[in-house]
C-alpha positions as CSV (number, residue, x, y, z in Angstrom):
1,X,-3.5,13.2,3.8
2,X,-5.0,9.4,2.9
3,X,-3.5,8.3,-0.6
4,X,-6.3,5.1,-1.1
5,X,-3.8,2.4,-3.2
6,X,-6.8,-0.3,-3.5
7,X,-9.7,-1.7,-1.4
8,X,-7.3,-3.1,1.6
9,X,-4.6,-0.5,1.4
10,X,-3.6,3.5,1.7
11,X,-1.2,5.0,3.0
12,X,-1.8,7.8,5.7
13,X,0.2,10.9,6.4
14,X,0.2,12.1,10.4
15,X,2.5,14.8,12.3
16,X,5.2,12.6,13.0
17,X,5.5,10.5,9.6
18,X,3.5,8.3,7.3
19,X,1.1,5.0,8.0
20,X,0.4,1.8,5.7
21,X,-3.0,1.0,6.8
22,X,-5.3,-2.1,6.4
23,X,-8.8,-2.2,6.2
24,X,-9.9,-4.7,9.2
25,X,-13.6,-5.9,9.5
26,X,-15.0,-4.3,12.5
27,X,-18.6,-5.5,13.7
28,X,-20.8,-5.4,10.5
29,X,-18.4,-2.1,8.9
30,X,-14.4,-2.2,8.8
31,X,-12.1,0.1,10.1
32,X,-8.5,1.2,9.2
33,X,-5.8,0.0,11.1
34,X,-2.3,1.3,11.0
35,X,0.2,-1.4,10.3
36,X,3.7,0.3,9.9
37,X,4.9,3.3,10.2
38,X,7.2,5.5,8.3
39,X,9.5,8.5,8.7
40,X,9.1,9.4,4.8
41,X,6.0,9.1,1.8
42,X,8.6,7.3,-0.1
43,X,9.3,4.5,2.5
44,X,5.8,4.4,2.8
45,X,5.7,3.4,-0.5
46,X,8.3,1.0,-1.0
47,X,7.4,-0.7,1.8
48,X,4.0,-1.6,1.2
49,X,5.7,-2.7,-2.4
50,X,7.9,-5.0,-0.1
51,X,4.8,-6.3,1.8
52,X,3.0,-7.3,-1.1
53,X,6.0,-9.0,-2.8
54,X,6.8,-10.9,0.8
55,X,3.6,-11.9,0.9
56,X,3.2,-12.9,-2.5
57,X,2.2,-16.8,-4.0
58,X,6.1,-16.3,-6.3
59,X,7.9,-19.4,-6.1
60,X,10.6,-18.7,-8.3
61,X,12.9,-15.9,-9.3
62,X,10.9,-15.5,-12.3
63,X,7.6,-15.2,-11.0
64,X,8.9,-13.0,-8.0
65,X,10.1,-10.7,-10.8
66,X,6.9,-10.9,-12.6
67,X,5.1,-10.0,-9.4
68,X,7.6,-7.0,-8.8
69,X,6.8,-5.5,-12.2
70,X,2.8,-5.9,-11.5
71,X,3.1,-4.0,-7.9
72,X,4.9,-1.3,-9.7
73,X,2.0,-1.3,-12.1
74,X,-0.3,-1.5,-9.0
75,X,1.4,1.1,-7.0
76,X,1.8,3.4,-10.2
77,X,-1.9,3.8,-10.9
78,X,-3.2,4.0,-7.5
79,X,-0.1,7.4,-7.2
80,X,-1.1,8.8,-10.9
81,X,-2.2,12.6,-10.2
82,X,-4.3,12.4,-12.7
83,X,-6.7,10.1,-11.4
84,X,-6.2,10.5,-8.0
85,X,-9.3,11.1,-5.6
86,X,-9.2,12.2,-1.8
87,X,-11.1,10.0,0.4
């Protein structure tokens, strides 16, 4: 199972647990490249949410609560059933 949550991200289901993977540029394409692994779809989750928000520009508590609310948002419409694609 691949669950695409944008252009650099998805999140990748194997035998033996789940994979955030980045896109990487590879020669004149990309390529996907496992980053961490998981033992559920719901660490998965919340820990690409924890990788976005440690990697974030916030400075204060303010805007690191502002940027928790928009990858909710993010993460929220990239999971929605109802507009969810295979890829």
């Amino acid at each position: 199972m691949r669950l695409p949550i944008d252009d650099n991200y998805r999140i990748v289901g194997y035998t033996c647990g789940w994979a955030i993977e980045k896109k990487r540029p590879y020669k004149k394409t990309h390529k996907w490249e496992a980053i961490k692994w998981y033992g559920s779809l719901e660490q998965a989750i919340n820990g690409l949410g924890r990788l976005w928000l440690r990697t974030s520009d916030a400075k204060t508590l303010e805007s690191a609560l502002m940027e928790v609310d928009r990858i909710i948002a993010k993460l929220s419409r990239a999971l929605d059933t109802d507009c969810y694609q295979y890829r």
